[in-house]
C-alpha positions in Angstrom: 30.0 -26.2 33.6 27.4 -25.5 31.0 27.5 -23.0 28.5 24.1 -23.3 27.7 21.0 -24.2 29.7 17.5 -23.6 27.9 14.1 -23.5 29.4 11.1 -23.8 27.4 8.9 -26.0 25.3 9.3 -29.2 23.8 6.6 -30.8 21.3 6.1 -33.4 18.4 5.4 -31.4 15.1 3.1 -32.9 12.2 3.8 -31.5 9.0 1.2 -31.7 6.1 1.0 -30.2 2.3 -2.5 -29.9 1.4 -3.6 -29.9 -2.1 -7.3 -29.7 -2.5 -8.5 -26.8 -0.4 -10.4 -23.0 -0.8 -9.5 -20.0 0.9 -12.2 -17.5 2.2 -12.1 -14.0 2.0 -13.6 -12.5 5.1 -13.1 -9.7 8.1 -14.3 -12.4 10.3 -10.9 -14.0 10.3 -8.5 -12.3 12.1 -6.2 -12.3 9.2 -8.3 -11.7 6.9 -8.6 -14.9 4.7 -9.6 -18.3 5.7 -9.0 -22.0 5.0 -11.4 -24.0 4.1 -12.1 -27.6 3.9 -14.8 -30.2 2.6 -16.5 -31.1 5.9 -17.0 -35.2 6.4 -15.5 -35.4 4.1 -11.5 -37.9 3.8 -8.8 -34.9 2.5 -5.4 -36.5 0.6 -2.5 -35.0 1.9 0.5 -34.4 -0.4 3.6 -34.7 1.9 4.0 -35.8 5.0 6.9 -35.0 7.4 7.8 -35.6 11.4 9.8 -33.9 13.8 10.5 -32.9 17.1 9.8 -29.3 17.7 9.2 -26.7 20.8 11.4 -23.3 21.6 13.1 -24.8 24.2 14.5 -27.8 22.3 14.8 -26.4 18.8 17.3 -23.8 20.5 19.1 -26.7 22.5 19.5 -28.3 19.5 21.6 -24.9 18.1 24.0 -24.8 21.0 24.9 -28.5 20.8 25.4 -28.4 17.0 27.6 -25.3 17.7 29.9 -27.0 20.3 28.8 -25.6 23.0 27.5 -27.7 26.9 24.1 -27.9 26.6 20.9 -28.9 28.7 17.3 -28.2 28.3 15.1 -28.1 31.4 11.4 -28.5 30.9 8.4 -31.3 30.8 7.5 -33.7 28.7 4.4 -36.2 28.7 4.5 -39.7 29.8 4.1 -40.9 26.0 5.9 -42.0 23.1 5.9 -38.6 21.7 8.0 -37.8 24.8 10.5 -40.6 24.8 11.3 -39.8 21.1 12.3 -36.2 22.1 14.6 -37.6 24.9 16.0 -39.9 22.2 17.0 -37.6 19.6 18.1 -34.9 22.8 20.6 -37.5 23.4 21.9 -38.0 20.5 22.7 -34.5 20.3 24.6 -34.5 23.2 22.1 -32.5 25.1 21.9 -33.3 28.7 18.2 -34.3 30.0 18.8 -34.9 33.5 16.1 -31.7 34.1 13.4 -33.3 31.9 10.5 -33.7 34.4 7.7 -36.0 33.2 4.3 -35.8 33.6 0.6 -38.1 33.6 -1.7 -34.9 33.7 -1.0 -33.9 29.6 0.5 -35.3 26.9 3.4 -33.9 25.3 3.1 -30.7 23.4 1.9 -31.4 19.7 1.5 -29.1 16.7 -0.2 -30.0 13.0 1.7 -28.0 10.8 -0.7 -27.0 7.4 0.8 -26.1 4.7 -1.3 -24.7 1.7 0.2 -22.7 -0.6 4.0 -21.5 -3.0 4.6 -19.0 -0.4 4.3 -21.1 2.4 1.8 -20.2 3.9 1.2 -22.4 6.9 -1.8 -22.6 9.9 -0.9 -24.1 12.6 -3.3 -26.5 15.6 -1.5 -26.0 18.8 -1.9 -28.7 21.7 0.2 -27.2 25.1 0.3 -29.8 26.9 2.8 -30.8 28.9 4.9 -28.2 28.6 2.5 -25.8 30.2 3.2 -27.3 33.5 6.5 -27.4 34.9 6.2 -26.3 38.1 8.9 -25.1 41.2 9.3 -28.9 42.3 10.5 -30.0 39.0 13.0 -27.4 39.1 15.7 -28.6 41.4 17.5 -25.3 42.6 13.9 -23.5 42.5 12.5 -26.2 45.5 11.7 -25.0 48.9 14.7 -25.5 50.2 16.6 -23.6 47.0 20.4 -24.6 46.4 22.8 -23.1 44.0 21.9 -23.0 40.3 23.8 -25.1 38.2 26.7 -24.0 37.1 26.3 -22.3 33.9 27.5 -19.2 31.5 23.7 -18.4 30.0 20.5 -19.5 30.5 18.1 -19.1 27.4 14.2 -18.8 28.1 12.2 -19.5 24.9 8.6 -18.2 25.2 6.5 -19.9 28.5 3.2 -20.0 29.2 0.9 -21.7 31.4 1.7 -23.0 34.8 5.6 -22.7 33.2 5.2 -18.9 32.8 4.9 -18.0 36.5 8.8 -18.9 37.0 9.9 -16.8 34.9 10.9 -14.3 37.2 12.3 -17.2 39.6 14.5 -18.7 36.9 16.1 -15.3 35.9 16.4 -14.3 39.4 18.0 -17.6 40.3 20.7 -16.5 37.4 21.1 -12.9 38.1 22.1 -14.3 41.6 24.7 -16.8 40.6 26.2 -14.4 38.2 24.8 -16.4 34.6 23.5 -14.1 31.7 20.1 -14.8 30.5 18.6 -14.6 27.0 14.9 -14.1 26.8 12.6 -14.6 24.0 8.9 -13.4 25.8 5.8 -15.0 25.1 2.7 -13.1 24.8 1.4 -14.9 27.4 4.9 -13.2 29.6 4.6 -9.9 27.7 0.3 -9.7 29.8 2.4 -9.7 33.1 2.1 -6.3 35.1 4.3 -3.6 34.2 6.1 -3.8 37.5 7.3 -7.5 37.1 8.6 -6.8 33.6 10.6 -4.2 34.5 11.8 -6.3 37.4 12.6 -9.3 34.6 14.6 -6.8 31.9 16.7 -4.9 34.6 18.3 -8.8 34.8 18.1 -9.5 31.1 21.0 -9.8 29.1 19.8 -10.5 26.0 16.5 -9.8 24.9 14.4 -10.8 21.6 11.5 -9.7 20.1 9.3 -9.5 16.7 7.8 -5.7 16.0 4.3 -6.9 17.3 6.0 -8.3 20.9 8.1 -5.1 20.8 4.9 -2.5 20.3 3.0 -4.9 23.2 5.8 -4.5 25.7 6.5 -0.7 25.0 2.4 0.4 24.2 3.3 2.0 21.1 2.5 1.4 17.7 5.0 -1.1 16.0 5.8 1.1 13.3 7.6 3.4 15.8 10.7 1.8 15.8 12.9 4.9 17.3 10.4 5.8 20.3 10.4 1.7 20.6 14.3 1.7 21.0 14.6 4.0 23.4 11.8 2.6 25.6 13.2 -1.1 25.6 16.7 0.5 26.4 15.7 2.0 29.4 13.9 -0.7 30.3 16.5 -3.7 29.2 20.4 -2.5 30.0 21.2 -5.4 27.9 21.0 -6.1 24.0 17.6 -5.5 22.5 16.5 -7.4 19.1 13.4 -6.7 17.2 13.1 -8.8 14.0 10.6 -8.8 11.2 10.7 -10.5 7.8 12.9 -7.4 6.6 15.9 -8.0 8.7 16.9 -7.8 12.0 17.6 -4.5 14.4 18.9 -4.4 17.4 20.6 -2.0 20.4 23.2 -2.4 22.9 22.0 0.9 24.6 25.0 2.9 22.5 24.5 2.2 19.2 21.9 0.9 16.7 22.7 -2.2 14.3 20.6 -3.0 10.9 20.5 -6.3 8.8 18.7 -6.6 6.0 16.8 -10.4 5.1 18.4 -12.0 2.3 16.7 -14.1 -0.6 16.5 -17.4 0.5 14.8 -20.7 -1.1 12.4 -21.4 1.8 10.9 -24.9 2.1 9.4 -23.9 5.5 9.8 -20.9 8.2 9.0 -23.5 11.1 12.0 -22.7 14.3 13.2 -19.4 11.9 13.2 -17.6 14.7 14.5 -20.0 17.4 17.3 -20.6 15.0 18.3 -16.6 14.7 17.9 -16.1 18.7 20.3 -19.7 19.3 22.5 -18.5 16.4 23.0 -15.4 18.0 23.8 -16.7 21.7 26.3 -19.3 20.2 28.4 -16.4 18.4 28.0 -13.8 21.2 29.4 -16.6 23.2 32.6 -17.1 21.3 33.5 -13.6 20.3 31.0 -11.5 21.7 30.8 -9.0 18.6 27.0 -7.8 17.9 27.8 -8.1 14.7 29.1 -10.9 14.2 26.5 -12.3 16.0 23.2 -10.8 14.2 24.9 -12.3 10.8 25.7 -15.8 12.5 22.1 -15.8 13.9 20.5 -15.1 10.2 22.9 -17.7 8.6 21.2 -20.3 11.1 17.8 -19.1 10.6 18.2 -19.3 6.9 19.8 -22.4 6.7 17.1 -23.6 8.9 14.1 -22.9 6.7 15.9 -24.8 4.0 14.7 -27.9 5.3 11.2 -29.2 6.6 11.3 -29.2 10.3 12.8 -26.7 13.0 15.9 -28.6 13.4 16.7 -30.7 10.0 18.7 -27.4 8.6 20.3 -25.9 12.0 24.1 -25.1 10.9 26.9 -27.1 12.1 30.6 -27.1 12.3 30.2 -23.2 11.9 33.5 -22.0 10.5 32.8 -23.1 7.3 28.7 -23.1 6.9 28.7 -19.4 8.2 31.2 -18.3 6.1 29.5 -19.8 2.8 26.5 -18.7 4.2 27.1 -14.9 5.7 28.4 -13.5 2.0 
């Protein structure tokens, strides 16, 4: 049996310091401020760094380090990119017999910017093949559906694309052979109607959210936190997470629970929250305390943006790194 199967994305990441750039003050960025390089023109790059990255994996890559049976189902490319993922998935101990490959995209691929002391980073997406697992590459979601592997949890990092439109098969394939599900929505999941998400988060035993996902999902200003609360819990009868960079919140539907962020010497944020949502699964798996959990999941999360990469810091043999790291 498997305590942990995760679903999501899987992608090569690209990490670059840049030295000589400008930023651009304007209300035509939707931030705000822009970055701004010499066109045709050869930029040096300070640092370089490489690493495999994607929700799906990065969270895999938790469970494993934390003991626990592990496989991640999604799709790769038919590329090198690809074959370097299944690699390292391996040597982790993570089981990629549900790896689908594909000819249509490449793998996933991200280039990681970043330009300034307090990390500030922008990010060029490439969703490739990730965006296109489909029924058939799903063995217990073919036409002719068998039982679901046996499993305690399955986690869903964010989907989108083709991937997306199984959400709602995957969790109901779990709810009907009795595994818990975790769910960290994507926008791109949060856009479906209102009727399908309510029929996804009466299943959902986990659920985790930033305070922008959270106001998207409820219609209500972020700031709103109460109102917010009490709209997720009638919606989700399981444990509801918002995080921000403050600290972490979350309800079980009987009680509300509040962690502050501490200080930590960042080197980059990339997986942070992949780390916390893993971090918490793995501890609510072995003692099932809330608690507990929320303060194992920010250990992870912090120990993860010591290092470059979404999986270089991850936490292992847990009994002593949480403890230094939880004080």
């Amino acid at each position: 049996m498997y305590d942990v199967i995760t679903f999501g994305s899987a992608a090569w990441d690209v990490f670059l310091s840049l030295d000589k750039f400008k930023t651009i003050k304007s209300n035509k960025f939707s931030r705000g401020q822009g970055l701004c390089l010499d066109s045709g023109s050869k930029i040096n790059v300070k640092e370089i760094f490489l690493f495999s990255g994607g929700g799906g994996t990065n969270t895999a890559a938790t469970f494993a380090n934390q003991g626990l049976k592990t496989a991640f189902c999604g799709k790769i490319g038919n590329d090198i990119f690809g074959k370097e993922i299944i690699k390292e998935l391996k040597s982790l101990n993570i089981d990629t017999g549900f790896i689908s490959k594909t000819r249509l995209k490449p793998t996933n691929y991200s280039v990681i910017l970043n330009t300034g002391p307090k990390k500030d980073k922008t990010i060029l997406v490439y969703r490739g093949a990730s965006d296109l697992l489909e029924k058939k590459d799903v063995p217990w979601l073919r036409d002719r559906v068998g039982a679901a592997p046996r499993a305690r949890w399955f986690y869903l990092a964010p989907l989108s694309g083709k991937t997306a439109e199984l959400t709602e098969k995957i969790i109901n394939s779990a709810h009907k052979n009795k595994i818990k599900v975790a769910f960290n929505p994507s926008k791109f999941q949060l856009a479906f109607s209102q009727s399908v998400l309510k029929r996804i988060l009466k299943k959902v035993d986990v659920l985790f959210l930033n305070r922008e996902e959270a106001s998207l999902l409820t219609e209500l200003p972020y700031n709103k936190e109460e109102p917010i609360f009490k709209k997720i819990d009638r919606m989700c009868p399981g444990i509801a997470i918002i995080g921000s960079n403050k600290g972490i919140k979350a309800s079980d539907n009987k009680k509300i629970y509040q962690f502050k962020s501490s200080k930590v010497k960042i080197a980059d944020k990339t997986g942070a929250g992949d780390a916390f949502a893993s971090g918490f699964i793995s501890e609510l798996i072995r003692n099932n305390n809330i608690e507990s959990a929320i303060k194992f999941g920010m250990a992870n999360s912090a120990s993860c943006m010591g290092k470059w990469g979404a999986k270089q810091g991850l936490l292992k043999n847990k009994k002593y790194e949480f403890k230094r790291l939880s004080k």
